[in-house]
Backbone as JSON, one array per atom type, in Angstrom:
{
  "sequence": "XXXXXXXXXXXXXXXXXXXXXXXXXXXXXXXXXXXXXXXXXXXXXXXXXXXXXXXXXXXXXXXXXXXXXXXXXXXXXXXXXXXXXXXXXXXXXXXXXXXXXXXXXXXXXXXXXXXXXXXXXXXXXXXXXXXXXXXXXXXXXXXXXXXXXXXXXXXXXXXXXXXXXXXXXXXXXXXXXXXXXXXXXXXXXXXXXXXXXXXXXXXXXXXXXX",
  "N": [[93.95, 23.04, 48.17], [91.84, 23.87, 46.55], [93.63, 25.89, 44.8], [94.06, 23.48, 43.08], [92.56, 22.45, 41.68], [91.7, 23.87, 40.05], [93.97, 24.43, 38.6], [94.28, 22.73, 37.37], [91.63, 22.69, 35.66], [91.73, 25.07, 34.3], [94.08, 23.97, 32.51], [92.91, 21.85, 31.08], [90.76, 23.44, 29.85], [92.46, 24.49, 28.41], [94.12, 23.26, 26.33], [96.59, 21.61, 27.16], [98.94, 20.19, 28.86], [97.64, 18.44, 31.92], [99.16, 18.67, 34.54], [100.61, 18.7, 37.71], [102.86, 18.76, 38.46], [104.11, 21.03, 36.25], [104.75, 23.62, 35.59], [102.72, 26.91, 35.39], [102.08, 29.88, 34.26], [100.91, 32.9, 33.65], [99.42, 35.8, 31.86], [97.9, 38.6, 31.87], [96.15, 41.07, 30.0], [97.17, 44.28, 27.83], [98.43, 43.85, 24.93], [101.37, 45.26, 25.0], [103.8, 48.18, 24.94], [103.95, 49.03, 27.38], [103.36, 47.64, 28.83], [105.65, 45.61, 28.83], [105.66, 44.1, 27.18], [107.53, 43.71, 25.25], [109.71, 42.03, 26.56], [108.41, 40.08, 27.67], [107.85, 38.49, 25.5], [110.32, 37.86, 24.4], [111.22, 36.11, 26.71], [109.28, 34.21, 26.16], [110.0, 32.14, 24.73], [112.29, 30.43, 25.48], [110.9, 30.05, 27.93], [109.34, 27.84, 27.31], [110.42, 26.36, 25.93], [111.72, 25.11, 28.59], [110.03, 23.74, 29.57], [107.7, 25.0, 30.8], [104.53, 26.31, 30.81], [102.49, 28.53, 29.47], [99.77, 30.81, 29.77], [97.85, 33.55, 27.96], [96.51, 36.36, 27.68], [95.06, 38.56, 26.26], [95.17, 41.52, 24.0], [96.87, 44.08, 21.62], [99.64, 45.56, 20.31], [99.84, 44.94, 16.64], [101.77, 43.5, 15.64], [103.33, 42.39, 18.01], [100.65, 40.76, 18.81], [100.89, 38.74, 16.41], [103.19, 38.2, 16.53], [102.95, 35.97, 18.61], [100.94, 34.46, 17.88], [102.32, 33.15, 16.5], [104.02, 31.8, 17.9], [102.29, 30.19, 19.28], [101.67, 28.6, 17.38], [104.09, 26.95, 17.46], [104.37, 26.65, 19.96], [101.99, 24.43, 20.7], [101.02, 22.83, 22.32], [101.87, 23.62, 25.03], [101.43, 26.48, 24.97], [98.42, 28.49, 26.04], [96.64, 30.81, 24.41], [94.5, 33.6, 24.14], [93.62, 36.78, 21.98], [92.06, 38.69, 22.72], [89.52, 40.43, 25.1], [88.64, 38.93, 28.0], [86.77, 38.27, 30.69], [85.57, 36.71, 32.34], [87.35, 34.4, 31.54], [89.74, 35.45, 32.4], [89.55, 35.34, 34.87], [89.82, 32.84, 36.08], [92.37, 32.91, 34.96], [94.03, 33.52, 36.81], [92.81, 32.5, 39.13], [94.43, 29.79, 38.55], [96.74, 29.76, 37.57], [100.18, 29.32, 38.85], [102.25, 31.66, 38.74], [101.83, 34.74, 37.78], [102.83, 37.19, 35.54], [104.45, 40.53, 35.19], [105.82, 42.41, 33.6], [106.16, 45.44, 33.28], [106.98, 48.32, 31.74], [106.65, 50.98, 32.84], [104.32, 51.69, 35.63], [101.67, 53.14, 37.11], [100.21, 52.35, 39.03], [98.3, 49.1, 39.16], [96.41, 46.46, 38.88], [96.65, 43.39, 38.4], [98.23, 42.28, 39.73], [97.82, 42.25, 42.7], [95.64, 41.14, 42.5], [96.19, 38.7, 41.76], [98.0, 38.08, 43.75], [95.78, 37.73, 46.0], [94.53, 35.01, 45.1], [96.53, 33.4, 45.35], [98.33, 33.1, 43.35], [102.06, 33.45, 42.31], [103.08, 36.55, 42.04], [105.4, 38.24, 39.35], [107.31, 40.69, 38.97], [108.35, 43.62, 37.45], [110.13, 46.01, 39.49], [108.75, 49.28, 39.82], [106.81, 51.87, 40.0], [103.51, 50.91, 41.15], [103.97, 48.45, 41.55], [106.35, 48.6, 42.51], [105.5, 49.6, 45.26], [103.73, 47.32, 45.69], [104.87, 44.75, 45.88], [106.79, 42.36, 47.29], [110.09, 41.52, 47.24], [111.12, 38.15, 47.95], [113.13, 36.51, 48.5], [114.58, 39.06, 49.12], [113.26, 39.72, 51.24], [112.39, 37.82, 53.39], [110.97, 36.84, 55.19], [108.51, 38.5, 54.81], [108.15, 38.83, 52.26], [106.43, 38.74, 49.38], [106.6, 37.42, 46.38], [108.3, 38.02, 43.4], [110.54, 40.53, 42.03], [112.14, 42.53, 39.7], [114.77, 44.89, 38.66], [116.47, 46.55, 36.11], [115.21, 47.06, 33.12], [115.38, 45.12, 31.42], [115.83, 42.16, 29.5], [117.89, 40.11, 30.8], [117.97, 40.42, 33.63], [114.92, 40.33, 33.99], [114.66, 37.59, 33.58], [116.15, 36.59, 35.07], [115.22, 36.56, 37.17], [113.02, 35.32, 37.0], [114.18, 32.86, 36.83], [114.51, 32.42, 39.39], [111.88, 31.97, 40.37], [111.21, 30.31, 39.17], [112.35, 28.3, 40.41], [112.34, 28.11, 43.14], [109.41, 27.43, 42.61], [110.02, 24.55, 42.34], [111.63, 23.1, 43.97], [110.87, 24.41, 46.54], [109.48, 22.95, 48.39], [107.63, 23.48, 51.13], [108.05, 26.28, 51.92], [107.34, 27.31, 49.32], [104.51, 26.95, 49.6], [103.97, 27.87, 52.0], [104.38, 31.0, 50.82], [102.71, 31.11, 49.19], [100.12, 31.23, 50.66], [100.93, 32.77, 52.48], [100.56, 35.16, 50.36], [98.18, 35.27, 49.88], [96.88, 36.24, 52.04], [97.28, 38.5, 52.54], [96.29, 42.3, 52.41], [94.52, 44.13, 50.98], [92.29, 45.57, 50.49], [89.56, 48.26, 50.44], [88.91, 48.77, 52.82], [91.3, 48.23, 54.4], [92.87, 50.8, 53.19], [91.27, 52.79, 53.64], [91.78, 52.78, 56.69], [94.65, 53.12, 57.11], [94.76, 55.96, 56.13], [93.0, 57.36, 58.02], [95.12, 56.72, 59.99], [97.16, 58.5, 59.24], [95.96, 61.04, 59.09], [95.2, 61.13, 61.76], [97.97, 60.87, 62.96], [98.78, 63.78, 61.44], [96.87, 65.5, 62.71], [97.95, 65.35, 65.36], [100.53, 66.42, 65.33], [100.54, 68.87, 64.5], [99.63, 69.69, 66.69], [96.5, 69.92, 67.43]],
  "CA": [[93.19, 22.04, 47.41], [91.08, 24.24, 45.31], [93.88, 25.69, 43.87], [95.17, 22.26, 42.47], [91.18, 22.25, 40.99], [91.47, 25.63, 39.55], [95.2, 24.73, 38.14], [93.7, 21.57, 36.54], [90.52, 22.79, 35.39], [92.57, 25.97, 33.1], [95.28, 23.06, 31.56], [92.11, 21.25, 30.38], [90.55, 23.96, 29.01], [93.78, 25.49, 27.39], [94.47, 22.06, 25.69], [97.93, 21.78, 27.83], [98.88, 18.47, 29.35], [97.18, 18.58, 32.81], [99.89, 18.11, 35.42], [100.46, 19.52, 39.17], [104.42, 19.64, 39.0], [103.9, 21.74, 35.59], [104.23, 25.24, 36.36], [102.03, 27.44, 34.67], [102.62, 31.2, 33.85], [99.66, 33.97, 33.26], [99.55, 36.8, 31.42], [96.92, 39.2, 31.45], [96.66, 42.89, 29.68], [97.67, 44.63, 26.94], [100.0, 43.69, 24.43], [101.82, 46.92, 24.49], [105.31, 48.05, 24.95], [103.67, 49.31, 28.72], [102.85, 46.08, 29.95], [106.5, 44.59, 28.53], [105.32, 43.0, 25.7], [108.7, 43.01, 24.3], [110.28, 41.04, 27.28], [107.49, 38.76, 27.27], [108.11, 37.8, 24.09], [111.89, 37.79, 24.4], [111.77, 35.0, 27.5], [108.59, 33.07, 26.1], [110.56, 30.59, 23.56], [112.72, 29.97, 26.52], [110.12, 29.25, 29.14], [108.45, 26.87, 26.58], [111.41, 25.23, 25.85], [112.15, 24.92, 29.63], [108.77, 23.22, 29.72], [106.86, 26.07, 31.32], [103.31, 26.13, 30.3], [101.92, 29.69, 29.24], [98.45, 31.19, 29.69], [98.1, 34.58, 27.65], [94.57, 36.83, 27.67], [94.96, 40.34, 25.98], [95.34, 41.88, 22.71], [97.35, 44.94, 21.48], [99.83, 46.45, 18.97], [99.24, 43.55, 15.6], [103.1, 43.23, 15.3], [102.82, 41.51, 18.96], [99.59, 39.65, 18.22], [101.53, 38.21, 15.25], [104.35, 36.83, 16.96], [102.06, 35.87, 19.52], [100.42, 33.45, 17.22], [103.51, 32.2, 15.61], [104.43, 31.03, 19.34], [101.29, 29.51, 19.57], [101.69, 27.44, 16.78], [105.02, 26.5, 17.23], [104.19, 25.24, 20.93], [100.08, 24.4, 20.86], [100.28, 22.08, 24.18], [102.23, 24.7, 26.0], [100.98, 28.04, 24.95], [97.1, 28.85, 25.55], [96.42, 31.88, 23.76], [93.57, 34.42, 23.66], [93.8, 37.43, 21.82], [90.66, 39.22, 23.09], [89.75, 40.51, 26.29], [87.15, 37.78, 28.53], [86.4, 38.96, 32.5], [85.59, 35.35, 33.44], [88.39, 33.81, 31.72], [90.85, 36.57, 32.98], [89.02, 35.08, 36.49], [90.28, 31.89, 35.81], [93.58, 32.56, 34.94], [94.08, 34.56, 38.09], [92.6, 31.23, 39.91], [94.73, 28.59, 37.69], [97.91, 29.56, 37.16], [101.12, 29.19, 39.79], [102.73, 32.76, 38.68], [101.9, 36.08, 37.17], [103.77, 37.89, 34.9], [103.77, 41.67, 34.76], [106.98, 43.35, 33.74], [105.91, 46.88, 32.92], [108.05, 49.81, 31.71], [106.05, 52.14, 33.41], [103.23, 50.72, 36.2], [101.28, 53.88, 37.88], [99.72, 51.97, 40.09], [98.52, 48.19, 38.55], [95.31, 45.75, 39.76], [96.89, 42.75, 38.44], [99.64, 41.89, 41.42], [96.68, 42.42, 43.63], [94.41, 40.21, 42.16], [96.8, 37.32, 41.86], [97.76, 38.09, 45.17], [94.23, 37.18, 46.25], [94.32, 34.04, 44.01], [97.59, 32.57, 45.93], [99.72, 33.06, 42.18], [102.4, 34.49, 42.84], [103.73, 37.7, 41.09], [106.98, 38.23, 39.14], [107.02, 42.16, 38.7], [109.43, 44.87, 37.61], [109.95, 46.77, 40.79], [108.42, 50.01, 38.98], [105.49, 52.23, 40.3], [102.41, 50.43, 42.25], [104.56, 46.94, 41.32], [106.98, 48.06, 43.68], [104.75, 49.23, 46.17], [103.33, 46.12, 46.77], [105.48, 43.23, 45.82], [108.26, 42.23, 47.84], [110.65, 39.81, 46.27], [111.11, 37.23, 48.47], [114.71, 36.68, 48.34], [115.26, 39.95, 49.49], [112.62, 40.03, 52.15], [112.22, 36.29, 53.65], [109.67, 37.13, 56.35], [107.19, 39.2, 54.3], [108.03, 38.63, 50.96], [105.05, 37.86, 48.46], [106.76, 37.76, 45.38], [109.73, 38.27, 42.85], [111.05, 41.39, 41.13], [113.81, 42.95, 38.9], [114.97, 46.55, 38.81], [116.73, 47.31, 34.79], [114.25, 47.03, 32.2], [115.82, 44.18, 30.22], [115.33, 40.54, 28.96], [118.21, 39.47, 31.79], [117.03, 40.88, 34.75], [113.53, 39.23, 33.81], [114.85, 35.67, 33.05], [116.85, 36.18, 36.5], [113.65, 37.05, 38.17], [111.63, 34.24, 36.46], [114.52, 31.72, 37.08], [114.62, 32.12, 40.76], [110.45, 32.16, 41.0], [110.86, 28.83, 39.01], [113.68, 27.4, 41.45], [111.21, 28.43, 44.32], [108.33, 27.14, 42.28], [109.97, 23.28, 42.26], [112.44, 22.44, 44.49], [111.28, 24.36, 47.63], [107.46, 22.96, 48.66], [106.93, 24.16, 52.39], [108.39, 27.32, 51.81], [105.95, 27.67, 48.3], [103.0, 26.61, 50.37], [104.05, 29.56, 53.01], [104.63, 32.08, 50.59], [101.01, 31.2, 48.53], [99.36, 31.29, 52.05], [101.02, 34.37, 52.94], [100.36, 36.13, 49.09], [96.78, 34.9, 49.97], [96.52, 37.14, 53.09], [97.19, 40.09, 52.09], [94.8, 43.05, 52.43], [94.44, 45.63, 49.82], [91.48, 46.45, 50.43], [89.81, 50.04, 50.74], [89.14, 49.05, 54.06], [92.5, 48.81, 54.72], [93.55, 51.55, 52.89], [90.78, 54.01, 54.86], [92.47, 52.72, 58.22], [95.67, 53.61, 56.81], [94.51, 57.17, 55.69], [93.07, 57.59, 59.0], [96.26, 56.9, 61.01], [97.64, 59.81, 58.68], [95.54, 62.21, 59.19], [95.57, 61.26, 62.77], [99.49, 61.52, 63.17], [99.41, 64.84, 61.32], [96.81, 66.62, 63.64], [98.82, 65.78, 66.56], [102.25, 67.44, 64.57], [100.27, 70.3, 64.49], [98.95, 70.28, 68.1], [95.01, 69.94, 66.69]],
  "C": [[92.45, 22.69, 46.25], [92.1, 24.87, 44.58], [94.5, 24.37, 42.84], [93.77, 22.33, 41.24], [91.3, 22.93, 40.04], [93.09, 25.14, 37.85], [94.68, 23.83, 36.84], [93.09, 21.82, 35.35], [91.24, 23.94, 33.93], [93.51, 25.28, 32.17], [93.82, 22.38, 30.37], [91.81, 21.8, 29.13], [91.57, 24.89, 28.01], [94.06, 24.39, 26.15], [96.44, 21.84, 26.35], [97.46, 20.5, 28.67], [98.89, 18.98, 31.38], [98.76, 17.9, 33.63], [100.85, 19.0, 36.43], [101.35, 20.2, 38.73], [104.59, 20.77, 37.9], [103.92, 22.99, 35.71], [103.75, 26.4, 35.38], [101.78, 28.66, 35.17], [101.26, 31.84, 33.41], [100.36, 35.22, 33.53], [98.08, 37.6, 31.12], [96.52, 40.78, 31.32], [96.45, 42.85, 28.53], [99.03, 44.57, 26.68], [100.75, 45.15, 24.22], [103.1, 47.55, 25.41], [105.04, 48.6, 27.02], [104.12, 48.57, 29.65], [104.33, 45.5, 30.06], [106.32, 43.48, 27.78], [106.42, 42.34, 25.41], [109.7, 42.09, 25.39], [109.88, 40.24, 27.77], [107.42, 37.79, 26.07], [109.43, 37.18, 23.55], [112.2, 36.63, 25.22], [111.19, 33.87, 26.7], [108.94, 31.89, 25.71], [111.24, 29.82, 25.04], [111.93, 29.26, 27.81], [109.33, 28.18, 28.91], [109.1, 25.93, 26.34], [111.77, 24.59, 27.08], [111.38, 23.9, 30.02], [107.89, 23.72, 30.7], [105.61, 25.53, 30.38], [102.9, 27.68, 30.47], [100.89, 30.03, 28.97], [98.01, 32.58, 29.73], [96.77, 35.16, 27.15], [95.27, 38.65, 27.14], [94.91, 40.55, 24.38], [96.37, 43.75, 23.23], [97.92, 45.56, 20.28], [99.95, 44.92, 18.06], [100.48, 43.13, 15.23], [103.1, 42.31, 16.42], [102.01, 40.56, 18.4], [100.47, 38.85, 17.1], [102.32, 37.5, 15.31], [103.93, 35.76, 18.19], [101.49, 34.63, 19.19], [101.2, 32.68, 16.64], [103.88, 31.2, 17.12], [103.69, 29.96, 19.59], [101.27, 27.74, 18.78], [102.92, 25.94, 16.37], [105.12, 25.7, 18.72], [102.35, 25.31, 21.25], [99.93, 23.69, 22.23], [101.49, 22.69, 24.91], [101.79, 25.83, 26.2], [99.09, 28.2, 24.92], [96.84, 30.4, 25.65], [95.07, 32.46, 23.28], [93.66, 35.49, 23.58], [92.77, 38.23, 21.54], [90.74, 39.55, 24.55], [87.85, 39.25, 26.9], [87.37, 37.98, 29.99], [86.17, 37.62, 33.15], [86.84, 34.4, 32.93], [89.75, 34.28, 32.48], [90.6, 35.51, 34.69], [89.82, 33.66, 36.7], [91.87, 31.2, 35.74], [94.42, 32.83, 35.97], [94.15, 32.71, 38.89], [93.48, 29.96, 39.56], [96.27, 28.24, 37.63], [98.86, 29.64, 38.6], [102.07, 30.8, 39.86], [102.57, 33.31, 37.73], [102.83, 36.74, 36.7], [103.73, 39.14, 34.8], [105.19, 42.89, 34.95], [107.15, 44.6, 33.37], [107.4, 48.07, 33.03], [107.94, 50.25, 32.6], [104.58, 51.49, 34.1], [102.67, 52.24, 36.98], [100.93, 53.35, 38.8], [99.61, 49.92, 40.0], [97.73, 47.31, 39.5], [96.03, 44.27, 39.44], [97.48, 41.78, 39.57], [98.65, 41.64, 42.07], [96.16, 41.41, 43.57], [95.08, 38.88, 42.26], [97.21, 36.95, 43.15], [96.79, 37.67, 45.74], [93.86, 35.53, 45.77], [95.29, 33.14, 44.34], [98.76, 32.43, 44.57], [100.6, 34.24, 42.38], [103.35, 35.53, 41.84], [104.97, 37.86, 40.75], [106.52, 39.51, 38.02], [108.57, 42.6, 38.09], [108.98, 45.43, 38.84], [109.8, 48.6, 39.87], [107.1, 50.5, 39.52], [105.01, 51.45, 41.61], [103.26, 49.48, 42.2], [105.44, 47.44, 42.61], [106.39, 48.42, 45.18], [104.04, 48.0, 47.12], [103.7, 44.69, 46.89], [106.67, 43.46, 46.35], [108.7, 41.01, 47.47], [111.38, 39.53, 47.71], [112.1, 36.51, 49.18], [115.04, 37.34, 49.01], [114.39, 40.43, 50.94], [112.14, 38.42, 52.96], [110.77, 35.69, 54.35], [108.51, 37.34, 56.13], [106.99, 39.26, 53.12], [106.86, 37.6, 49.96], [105.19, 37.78, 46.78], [107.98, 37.88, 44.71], [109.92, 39.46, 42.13], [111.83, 41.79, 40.87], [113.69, 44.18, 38.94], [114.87, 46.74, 37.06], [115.78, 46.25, 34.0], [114.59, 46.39, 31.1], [115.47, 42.89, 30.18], [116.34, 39.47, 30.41], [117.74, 39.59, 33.15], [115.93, 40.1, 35.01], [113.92, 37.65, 33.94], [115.33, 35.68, 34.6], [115.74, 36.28, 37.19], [112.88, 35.52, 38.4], [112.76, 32.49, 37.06], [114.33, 31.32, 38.86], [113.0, 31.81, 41.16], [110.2, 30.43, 40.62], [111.41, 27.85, 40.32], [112.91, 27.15, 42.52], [110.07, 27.39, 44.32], [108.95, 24.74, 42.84], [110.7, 22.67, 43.06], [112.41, 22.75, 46.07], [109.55, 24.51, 48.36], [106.94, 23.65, 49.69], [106.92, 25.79, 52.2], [107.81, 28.32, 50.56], [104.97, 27.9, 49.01], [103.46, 27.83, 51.37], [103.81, 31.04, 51.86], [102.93, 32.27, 49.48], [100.6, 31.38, 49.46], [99.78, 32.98, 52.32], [100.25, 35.98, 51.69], [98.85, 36.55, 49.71], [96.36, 36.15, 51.13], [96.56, 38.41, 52.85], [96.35, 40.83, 52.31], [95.33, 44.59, 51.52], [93.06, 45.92, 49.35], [90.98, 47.96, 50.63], [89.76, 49.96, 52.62], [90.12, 49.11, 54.76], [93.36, 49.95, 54.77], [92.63, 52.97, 53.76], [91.25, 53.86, 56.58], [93.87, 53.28, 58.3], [95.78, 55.31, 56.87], [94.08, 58.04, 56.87], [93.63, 57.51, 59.95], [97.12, 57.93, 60.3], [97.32, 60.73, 59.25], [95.57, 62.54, 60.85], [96.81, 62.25, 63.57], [99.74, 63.05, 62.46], [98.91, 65.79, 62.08], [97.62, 66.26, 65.05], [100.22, 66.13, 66.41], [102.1, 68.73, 64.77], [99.35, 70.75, 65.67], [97.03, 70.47, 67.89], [94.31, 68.84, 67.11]]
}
């Protein structure tokens, strides 16, 4: 229920035509060839034309920003666009949107996934670094899967990613509602991760008889 509030409440303020079945896309970062700028930019026309709804929070290199704004103006009640960084709107978009975007070259580790995770939106990663650490696409994991991701670092891959998260997103409700519920559970916290660290250290002094 609250997210339907949350989903609402971000269309309003984006100027985007408020509506449930609508599925609405967040982006939040740097524009920068890291993040996958350039295969964010490569699906967007497509997911706008599809009648996706896009909700984009960062700044970066001004060649981005540039086409960034041309998008904007070419769909204004699809695309809400801020090219700045804002900690409570970022909060918002986290809370608002139905799926995360975050197709990174290169991911060392990566708080985003996490956070949306927490937020019941669900992530559509490159499997890359921390991304594949903690997203399991869904598809390929049925049971425990919280998520969608692609392996090669191209514009198809992505669209295949994004088409199946949509397919998911509209045609298969119980099985949405499980897999937001399940995203939702998650624990990545430290307290998790010090229980973790301490069944390590455990299992290695008894390897070494200690």
């Amino acid at each position: 229920r609250g997210k339907a509030v949350c989903k609402a409440a971000l269309q309003a303020e984006g100027g985007l035509r408020v509506d449930a079945v609508t599925p609405v896309l967040g982006v939040i970062g740097r524009l920068v060839e890291q993040k996958g700028v350039d295969l964010l930019t490569a699906v967007a026309p497509d997911l706008l034309e599809g009648g996706a709804q896009l909700v984009v929070l960062g700044t970066g290199e001004p060649a981005y920003e540039e086409r960034w704004r041309a998008l904007r103006e070419r769909y204004p009640s699809r695309l809400f666009l801020t090219l700045g960084f804002d900690a409570a709107l970022a909060q918002r978009i986290y809370a608002g949107c139905d799926l995360f975007l975050m197709p990174s070259r290169f991911e060392p580790c990566g708080l985003g996934q996490l956070i949306s995770l927490r937020y019941g939106t669900i992530p559509v990663v490159r499997a890359v670094g921390g991304l594949a650490d903690t997203v399991r696409d869904v598809d390929e994991h049925p049971r425990d899967g919280n998520g969608f991701s692609f392996a090669p670092y191209d514009r198809t891959a992505f669209s295949g990613a994004l088409a199946r998260a949509l397919r998911a997103f509209h045609r298969d409700g119980d099985r949405w509602t499980g897999l937001r519920e399940r995203a939702m559970r998650e624990d990545h916290s430290w307290t998790a991760s010090a229980k973790r660290y301490v069944e390590v250290y455990a299992l290695a002094r008894e390897r070494h008889g200690k």
